[in-house]
Structure formats: C-alpha cells, structure tokens
N, C-alpha and C positions, 0 to 999 in steps of 0.2 A: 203721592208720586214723587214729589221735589222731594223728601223726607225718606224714599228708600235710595233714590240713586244719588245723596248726596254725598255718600261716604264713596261711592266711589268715583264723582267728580271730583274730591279731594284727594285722593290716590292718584288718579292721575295725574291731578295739576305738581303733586310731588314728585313723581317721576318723571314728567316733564322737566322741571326744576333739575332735578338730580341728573337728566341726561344733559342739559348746559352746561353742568358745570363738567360733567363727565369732558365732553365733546371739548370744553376749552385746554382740561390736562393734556387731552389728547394731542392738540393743535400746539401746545407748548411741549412738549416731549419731542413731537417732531423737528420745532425748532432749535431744541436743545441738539437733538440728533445732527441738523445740516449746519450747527454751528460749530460742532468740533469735526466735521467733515473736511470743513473749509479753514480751519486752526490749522489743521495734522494731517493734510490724504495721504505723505508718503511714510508718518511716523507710527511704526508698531508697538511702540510702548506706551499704550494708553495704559491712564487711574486704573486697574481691575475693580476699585471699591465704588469708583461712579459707573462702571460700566455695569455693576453688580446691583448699584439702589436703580436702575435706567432702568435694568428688567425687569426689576422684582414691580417696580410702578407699571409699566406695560402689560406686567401680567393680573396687576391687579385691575388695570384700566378695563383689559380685558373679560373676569371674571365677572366685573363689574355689567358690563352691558350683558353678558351672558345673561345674566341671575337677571335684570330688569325687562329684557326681552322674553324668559319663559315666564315672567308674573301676568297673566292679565288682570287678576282679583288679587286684592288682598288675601294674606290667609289670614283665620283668625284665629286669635290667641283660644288655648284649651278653655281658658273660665269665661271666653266669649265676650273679653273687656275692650275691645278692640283687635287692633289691626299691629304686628310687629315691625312694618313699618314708622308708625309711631314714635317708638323706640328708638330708632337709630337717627341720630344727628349728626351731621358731615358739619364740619366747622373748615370748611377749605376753602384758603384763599384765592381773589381772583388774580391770574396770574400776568402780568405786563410785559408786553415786547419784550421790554428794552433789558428785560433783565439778563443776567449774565450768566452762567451754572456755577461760578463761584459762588455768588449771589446768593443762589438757591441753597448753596449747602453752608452757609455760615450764617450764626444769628446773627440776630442786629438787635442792639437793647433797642432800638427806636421802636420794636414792634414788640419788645417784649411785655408781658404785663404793666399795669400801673406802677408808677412807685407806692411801696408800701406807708401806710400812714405812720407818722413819727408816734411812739406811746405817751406822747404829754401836749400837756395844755400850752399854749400860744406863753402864758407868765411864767409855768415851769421851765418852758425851751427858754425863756430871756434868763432866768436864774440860774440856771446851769449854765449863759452861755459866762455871764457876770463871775460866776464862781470860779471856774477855769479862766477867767481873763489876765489875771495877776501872774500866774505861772507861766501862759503863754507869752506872753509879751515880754517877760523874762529870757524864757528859751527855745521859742519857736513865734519869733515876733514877727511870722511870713501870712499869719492866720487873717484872714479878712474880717477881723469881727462887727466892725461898724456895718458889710455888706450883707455879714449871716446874720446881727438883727432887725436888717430891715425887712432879709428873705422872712426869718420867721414869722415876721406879722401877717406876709402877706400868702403863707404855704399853712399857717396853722388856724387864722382866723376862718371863722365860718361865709363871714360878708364875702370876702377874698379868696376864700378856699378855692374858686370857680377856676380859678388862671386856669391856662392852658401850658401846659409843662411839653404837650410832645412836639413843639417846632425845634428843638434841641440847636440851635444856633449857635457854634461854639467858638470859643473868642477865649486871649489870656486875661478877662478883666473878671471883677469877681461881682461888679455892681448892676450888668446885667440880669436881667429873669427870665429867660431862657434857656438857657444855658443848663441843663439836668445834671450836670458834675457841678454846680450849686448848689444843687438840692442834695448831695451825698456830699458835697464838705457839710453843711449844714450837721448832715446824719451824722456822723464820724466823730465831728467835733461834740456835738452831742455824747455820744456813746463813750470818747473819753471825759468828757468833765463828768459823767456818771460812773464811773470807773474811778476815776478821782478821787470823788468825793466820797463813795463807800468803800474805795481800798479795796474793790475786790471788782470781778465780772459777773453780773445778771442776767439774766433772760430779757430785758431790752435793748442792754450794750450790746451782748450778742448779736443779737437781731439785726439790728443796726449797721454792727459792723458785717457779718455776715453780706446782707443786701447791698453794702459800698463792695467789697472786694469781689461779689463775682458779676459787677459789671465794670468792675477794673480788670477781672482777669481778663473779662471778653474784650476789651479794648485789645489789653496788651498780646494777646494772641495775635493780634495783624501788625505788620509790617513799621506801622506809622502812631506815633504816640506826643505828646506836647507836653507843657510846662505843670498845667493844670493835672494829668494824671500824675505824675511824677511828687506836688502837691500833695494828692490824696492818697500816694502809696506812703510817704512818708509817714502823717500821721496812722495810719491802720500800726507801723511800725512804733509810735509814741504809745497808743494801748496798747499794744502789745508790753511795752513798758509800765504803763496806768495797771497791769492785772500782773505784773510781777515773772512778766513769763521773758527774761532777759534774750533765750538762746533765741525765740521767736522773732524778739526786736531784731538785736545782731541781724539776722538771715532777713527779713526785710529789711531792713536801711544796707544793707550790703546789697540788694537789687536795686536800690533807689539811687544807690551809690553809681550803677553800672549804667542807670537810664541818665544821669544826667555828663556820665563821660561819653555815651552813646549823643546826645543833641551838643557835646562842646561845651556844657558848661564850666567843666574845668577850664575852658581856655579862655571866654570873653563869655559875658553879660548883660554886653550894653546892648544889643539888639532887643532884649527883652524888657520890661516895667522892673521897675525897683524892688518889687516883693518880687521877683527870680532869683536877683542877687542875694537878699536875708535868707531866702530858702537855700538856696546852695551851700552858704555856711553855716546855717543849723544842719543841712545834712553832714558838714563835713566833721563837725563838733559830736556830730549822735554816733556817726559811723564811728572814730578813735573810742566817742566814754563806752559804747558797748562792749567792742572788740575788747578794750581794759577790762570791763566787767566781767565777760566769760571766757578772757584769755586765749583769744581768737584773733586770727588777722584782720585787719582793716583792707578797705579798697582805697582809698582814696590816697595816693599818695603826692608828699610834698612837691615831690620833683617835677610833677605834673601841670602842677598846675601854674597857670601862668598870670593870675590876679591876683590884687588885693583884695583883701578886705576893708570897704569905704569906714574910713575913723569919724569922719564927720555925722553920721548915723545915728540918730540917739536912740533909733530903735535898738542896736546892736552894743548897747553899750554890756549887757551881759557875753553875748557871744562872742566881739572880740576878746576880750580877758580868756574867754576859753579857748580861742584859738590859740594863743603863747601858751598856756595850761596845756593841751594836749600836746604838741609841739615839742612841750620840754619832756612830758612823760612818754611821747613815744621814741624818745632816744634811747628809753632803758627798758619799760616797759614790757615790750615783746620778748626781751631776750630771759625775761625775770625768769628764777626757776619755780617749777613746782616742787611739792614736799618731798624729798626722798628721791630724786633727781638730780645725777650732774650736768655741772654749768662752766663755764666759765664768769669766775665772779670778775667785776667793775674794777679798774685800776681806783688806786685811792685818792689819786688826782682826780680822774674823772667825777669819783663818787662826790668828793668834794665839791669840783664846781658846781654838779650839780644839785646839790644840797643848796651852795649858797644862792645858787638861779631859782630856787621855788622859794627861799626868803624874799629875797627882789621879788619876787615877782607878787606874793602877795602884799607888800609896802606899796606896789604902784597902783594896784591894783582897787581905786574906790571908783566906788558905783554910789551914784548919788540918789535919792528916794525921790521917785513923782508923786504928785498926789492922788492919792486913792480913798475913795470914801468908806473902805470896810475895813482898812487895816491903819493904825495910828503910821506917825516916822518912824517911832523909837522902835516897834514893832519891825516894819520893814529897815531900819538901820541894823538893828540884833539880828534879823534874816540875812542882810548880805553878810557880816562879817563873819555871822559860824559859818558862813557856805565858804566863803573863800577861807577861810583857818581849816576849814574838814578838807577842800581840795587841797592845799601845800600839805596837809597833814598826810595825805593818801601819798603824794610822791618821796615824801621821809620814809612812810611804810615800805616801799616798795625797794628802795635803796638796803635799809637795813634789815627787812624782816627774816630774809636767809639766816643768817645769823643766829636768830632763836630757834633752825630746824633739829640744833642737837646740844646735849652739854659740851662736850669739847667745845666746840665752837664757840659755845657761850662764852666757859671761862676763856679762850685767847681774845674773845672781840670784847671783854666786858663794858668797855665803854661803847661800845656801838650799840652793845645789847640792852643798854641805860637808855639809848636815844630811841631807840624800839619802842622799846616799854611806855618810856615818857612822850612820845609824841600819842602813841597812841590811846594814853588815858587823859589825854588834851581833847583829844578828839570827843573820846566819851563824855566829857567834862563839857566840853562847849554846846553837845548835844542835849545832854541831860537840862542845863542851864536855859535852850531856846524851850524845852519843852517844856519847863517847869514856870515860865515865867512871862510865853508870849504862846498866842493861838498858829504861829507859824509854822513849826513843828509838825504839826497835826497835818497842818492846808497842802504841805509840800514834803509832806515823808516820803513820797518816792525818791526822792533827788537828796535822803539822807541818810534813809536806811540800810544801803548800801554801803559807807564808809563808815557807820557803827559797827555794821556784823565784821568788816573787814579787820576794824579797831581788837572786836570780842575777842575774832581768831586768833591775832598777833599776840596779842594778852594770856588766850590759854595756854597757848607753845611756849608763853616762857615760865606759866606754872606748871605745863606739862614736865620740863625737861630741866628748872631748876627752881621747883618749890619755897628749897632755902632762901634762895635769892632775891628772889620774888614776893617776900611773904604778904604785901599787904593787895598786892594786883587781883586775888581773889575776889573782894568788894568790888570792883568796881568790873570784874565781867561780869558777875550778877546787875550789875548797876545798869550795862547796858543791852542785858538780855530784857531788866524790864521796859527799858524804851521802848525795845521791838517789840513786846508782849502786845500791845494793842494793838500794832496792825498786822498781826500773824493772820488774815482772812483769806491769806494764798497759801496752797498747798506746800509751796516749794519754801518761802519765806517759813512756815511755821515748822517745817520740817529741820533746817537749819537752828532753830533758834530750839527747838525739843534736843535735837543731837547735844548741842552746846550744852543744855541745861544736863543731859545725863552724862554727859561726860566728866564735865565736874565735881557730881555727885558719887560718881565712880571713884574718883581722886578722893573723896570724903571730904567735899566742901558741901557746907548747906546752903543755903537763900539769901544769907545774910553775909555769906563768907569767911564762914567761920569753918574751920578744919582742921586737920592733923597738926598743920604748923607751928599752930599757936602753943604745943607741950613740948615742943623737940628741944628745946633748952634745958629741959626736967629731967627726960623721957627720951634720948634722940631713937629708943629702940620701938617707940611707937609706929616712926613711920614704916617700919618691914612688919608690921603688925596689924594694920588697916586695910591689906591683900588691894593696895592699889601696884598697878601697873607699873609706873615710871619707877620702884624701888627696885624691882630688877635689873633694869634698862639703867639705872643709877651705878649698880655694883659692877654691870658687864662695862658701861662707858670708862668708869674709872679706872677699870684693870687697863685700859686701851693708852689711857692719859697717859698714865707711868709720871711723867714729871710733872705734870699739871696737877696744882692743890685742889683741895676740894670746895667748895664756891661757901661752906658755912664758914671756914675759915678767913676768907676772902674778904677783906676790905678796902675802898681806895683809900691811899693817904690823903689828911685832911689838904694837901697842897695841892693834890689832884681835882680835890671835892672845888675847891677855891678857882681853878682856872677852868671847869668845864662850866665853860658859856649854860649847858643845861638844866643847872643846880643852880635853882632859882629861889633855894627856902623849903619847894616842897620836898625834897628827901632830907632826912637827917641821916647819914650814914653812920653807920656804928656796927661793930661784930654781933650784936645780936639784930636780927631783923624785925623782931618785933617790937623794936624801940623807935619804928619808925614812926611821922607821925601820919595819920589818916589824913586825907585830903580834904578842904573843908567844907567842902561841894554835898560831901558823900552824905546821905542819910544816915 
C-alpha cells in the first residue's frame, strides 16, 4: 500500500515545492511592478527591454501554474522508467525584498561560480612567483609579492584550501584574504611569469587570464572602480606583452591609462598607499614604451600631470631612469616618419641636443644590483648596462634612421648614415655579448627583442639601398636574427624575423653573410647579374642624383675619419669595402 502511493506522494511534495517557489516570483514581480510605478507614474519612456523580459517572466509564471494545475498524476515516461518530472530541475533563486530591478538584471561575480582552481601545485605557484620576481621588481615594482606568497600557501594547500573566499571584503591592501581581486592578482601574476618563462601563451595562462578579465570586465561595466582593478588591468596588459602580442598591450594600458586620469591620479597620490604611487608610473613608463613600439599615440600626457616621481624609492630605482628615457624620446618619437612617407625632418640643432641628452642621460643613469640568490652581480651588472646602452641606442635609431630610407639620402647624410649603421650594430653587439655570456638574456628577452629587431631593420635599409657602402653589415643582421631565432615561439615575432631572413636572401646574402659584394671589386657586373632588386632602384636613384657620386667611390678623408667622435678603431675606411675589418664579437 505505502509502496504504491509513494511515487505519488513524492509528486506532490514536488509540486508543492515548485508551487513556493512559483508563488514567490510571483510576489516579487509584483513588487518589481509597484516599484517602477512609484519611480515613473507620469513618465512614458520606460526600458522597452525590462518591460519585455517583465512579460516574457509573467507569462512564463503563468504557463507554469497552468501545466501544474492540469497534472494530478505524473505521466510516465514511454520505457516506463519514471516520472518526467524527474527530469526537470529549477535551480531558482530565492528572491529578497530588498532587492532592486537593477539588481535583478546585472551579475554580480559574488554569486557567480566558484573561482576556478589554479593548474599548479602550492611549490610550482612559489616558483613561478620567484622566477618573475627579478623582472617585476625591475619594471613593475607595484606587484605585492610577499602578499601573493603567502596567498598561495594558503589558496593552494590542501589543510588551508578550506578558507572561504566568498565574503569579498574589499580594501586597497593586498595582505588581506578576503578580498577575491587577490585571488586574480595571484592568477594573473601567475599566468605572466608562465608566459615568461616559456616565451609563448598556453592553455593555463590563458585560462588564467581569461577568468581575471571577465571579472574585471564585469566590475568595469558599472559606474564605480578602485585602485586594485586598475592594478589588475594593467598587468592583463604586461601579458599581453609576456605573449608578444604588442598592439593588445598598447590598447590596454591605454585604458588603464584613462582609469587612473578618471580617479585623479595624474593629479595627487597621496590619499592612497605607496604601491598607488609605483603603479601610476609604471603605467606611465608602459603607456609611452608601447605607443614607441607600435607607433601609436600615448595617453598619458606631461602637461597633465601634476606630480613627481618619489627619488627616494628604491623600489623605482629602474622606473625613474625611465621616466627621463621616455620623456626625451617622446619629443621626437611621435613625429618619427614611417618608410616611404613625408615628414618634416628635425632641425640639426635640435637633432643634436638631442642626441647629446641620450648620452647624459645614459652616464647618469646607474642602477646599483640587490641581492638576489638566482642571479650572480656581474650577471645582474651586464643586465643593466646592455639595458640601458640598447635604450640610448633605440633614441640614436630613431634620430637617424630616415636617413637610410634611400640612396640619395644616404649619400648627402653620409655621416649620419655612419652613426646609423654604427649604433645600431652596438646594439647587436651588446646583445649578442649578454646572451653569449650570462643567462639574462634569455630571463628577460621580452624587454630586448624588441631593440634587436629594431637594430636588424635599421641594418637591412642600409644594405638594402647601399650594399657597396655597407659591405660588412650583412654578418651581423644575420648575427641578430640568430639571437631572435630562439624565441621565435610567437606568431607575429617569428613572422618578422622569417621576413628579414628572406629578404636578405633575396639580396644573395647567405647565413653567414656572405654575398654578391664580396666580387664587385673583380666583377662590379655581378651585382645586375644576381636579379636582386635594389640594382634597378640603384641605376633609377642615380639617374635622379645627377651630381651626387656614386657611394663605391665614396670615401671620407682620413681627417674626417680622425675627428668623428664615432670611429672608434672599429671601421678602417678605405675605397674598397671589403678592406674593412670584421668586428670581433662576430662569430
């Protein structure tokens, strides 16, 4: 008896169930009704989209007791395995006064799922955080890391795993555990020093990152945002740069740029904790080297802002240097031209001062080494100095590299096209030297590879458009294609450095840099013989010259050679170019 009618004492106890909660939407729809009654009674321009999801729920409230009212029996399924009630599960909330219809229609990460578990072990997250420590503290010394590993211990271990993350208590401190935009710096930072360390993006950085940004978007969709998002937009912006994806970074730290002139940080500070301040001008340092990078505008301007940067900081001992560093390159910087585009070029005063202000600037410019237990001094001592020689080197490029965009040009600037040339196989030379000799190289090619390729380009344009002149610069773009060879693990990086490699090859250079030029003393009818490009672009440029001589004849006098400050031993000038000698760096 108990055994037949108990399936249908359980039917009803579920539609009982199901009619409460029925009865409670009901009772809250009504209140949502007399609540914009009493907002609006004389205004006709209501939501049409909330008046539209109001119905569609009424009508469903309504279907709803329809269909539960004609059921007295279950029906049952055709294989006679039950009841289709069964099947269906309502997972709907109970609904609260006090809530608002705003409310109703925006998430709230507080109620959204769990946070996803991080994909590593309590000693892997401490090792990754160790391995990115060196770099950050460097250039983004805003990172809390003493408070992300204590978080890890206590978000990865098993004993600890228990905390409770959802009271979300939110505060500008980072040594709290509450606080759930902890638990996604944690992720983030994570996900770049993994991005870091393998030079490329995976299926957990991803992840990672992913699960930080779209509960920072949902923050940033409402009206009101703090110091701590702002924080974790920037970094999302730093991998973006850890995966090599530059135009990505630019366009976020250009919004991270706009959230901290939206809270006033360009104007004061001091209301806020001492990592506001470091963060502010790592943003203001990322926003200029980006916009350089992908030759795009910056937000952040000088005139704006109305602080310093604290000198007494030893955290900022890298970042102030960079503020004068960008500072000086964005006097020119923006205006620089692209290939095959007019400009107005720099007066020769200007270009001067400014030439001799990136000298100063790297003489004043030392950074003293802390101790660190993974990297030797001499190590971190060769680390700053090729960092600061490749930045003065990048604002020398940017001054003279026009100059290599054509032969004419060349031959009028030739001395400018000397300091071209010659800074920019300095560059590859200091490069080549950190990676042959110390494991920093490797730790921190993001922050190098960028003024190698910069270097390559500058180098090919002047064997593009005057081979003769140029003869021995071939070795040494090879030279710094193969630094970038091993961390070609990004689409866009290996794309650049494959272009560069067939392009030269195109010219009839090989590997080693060995090409046409080396017979034109014997043979000058070889080079119209090799079906490379620039010999036509050779014959039409010089019908244009008319009085301009041809660059093989082209020698400076040894008086000339004597007073340019540039000619430091490494060139031996002479009317043949391949009397020069190779540099002694070079393999």
């Amino acid at each position: 008896m108990f055994a037949m009618h108990g399936p249908g004492l359980q039917a009803s106890s579920r539609h009982e169930g199901l009619d409460d909660i029925i009865m409670q939407l009901q009772t809250k729809l009504d209140e949502v009704l007399q609540h914009m009654r009493r907002t609006s009674p004389n205004d006709q321009t209501h939501d049409t989209e909330l008046d539209a999801l109001l119905l569609q729920t009424a009508q469903k409230v309504d279907t709803c007791q329809a269909t539960i009212a004609g059921k007295d029996t279950p029906r049952q399924r055709p294989d006679g395995g039950g009841s289709d009630s069964q099947l269906l599960t309502l997972d709907l909330p109970t609904a609260s006064p006090s809530f608002t219809p705003d409310e109703l229609l925006v998430l709230d990460e507080s109620t959204a799922e769990p946070t996803p578990s991080i994909p590593f072990s309590g000693d892997q997250a401490l090792e990754l955080i160790e391995s990115f420590r060196f770099e950050a503290n460097c250039f983004y010394p805003f990172i809390p890391f003493n408070n992300l590993t204590s978080l890890a211990s206590i978000v990865m271990e098993p004993v600890n795993g228990a905390h409770d993350f959802s009271l979300n208590a939110e505060s500008e401190d980072w040594d709290d555990m509450v606080d759930n935009r902890n638990t996604d710096m944690l992720k983030i930072v994570l996900a770049c020093a993994l991005a870091s360390r393998l030079k490329k993006e995976t299926e957990d950085s991803r992840s990672m990152m992913c699960s930080v940004s779209e509960k920072l978007t949902i923050r940033l969709s409402r009206p009101n945002f703090d110091t701590k998002d702002i924080a974790l937009a920037a970094l999302l912006s730093v991998y973006h740069l850890q995966c090599d994806e530059t135009v990505l970074a630019w366009r976020k730290i250009s919004i991270v740029a706009k959230m901290c002139q939206e809270l006033g940080l360009h104007k004061s500070t001091k209301e806020h904790p001492q990592w506001v301040t470091r963060m502010f001008w790592c943003i203001y340092v990322l926003d200029k080297r980006f916009s350089f990078m992908v030759n795009l505008p910056f937000t952040l301007q000088d005139s704006e802002i109305e602080h310093v940067c604290p000198e007494y900081d030893d955290c900022l001992k890298y970042i102030s240097p960079l503020i004068k560093y960008v500072r000086i390159a964005a006097r020119f910087v923006p205006t620089m031209p692209k290939l095959g585009t007019s400009y107005i070029e720099l007066e020769a005063s200007t270009r001067t001062s400014i030439d001799i202000e990136a000298d100063q600037w790297a003489i004043s410019t030392s950074i003293s080494t802390s101790p660190n237990a993974h990297y030797t001094k001499a190590d971190e001592a060769q680390f700053h100095k090729s960092f600061v020689t490749v930045c003065r080197n990048q604002l020398k490029i940017g001054l003279y590299k026009h100059i290599l965009f054509s032969l004419p040009s060349i031959a009028q600037n030739a001395l400018l096209s000397h300091k071209a040339v010659f800074t920019a196989s300095e560059t590859i030379q200091s490069c080549f030297q950190l990676q042959k000799s110390t494991p920093m190289y490797h730790l921190q090619a993001v922050h190098f590879n960028f003024f190698v390729l910069s270097a390559v380009a500058v180098l090919y344009l002047a064997v593009r458009h005057a081979p003769l002149e140029f003869g021995d610069t071939p070795r040494e773009i090879f030279t710094g294609l193969e630094i970038l060879r091993p961390y070609c693990t990004s689409g866009r990086l290996c794309e650049r450095v494959q272009a560069l490699d067939k392009a030269m090859r195109r010219l009839g250079y090989d590997g080693m840099g060995i090409g046409p030029q080396l017979a034109l003393n014997e043979s000058p009818e070889i080079l119209y013989s090799v079906g490379c490009d620039w010999a036509e672009e050779m014959q039409e440029s010089e019908q244009l010259m008319g009085h301009i001589p041809r660059l093989e004849s082209f020698s400076p006098s040894q008086s000339q050679a004597q007073a340019d400050p540039w000619n430091d031993g490494t060139w031996v000038e002479s009317s043949t170019p391949a009397s020069r000698l190779w540099h002694p760096w070079e393999n």
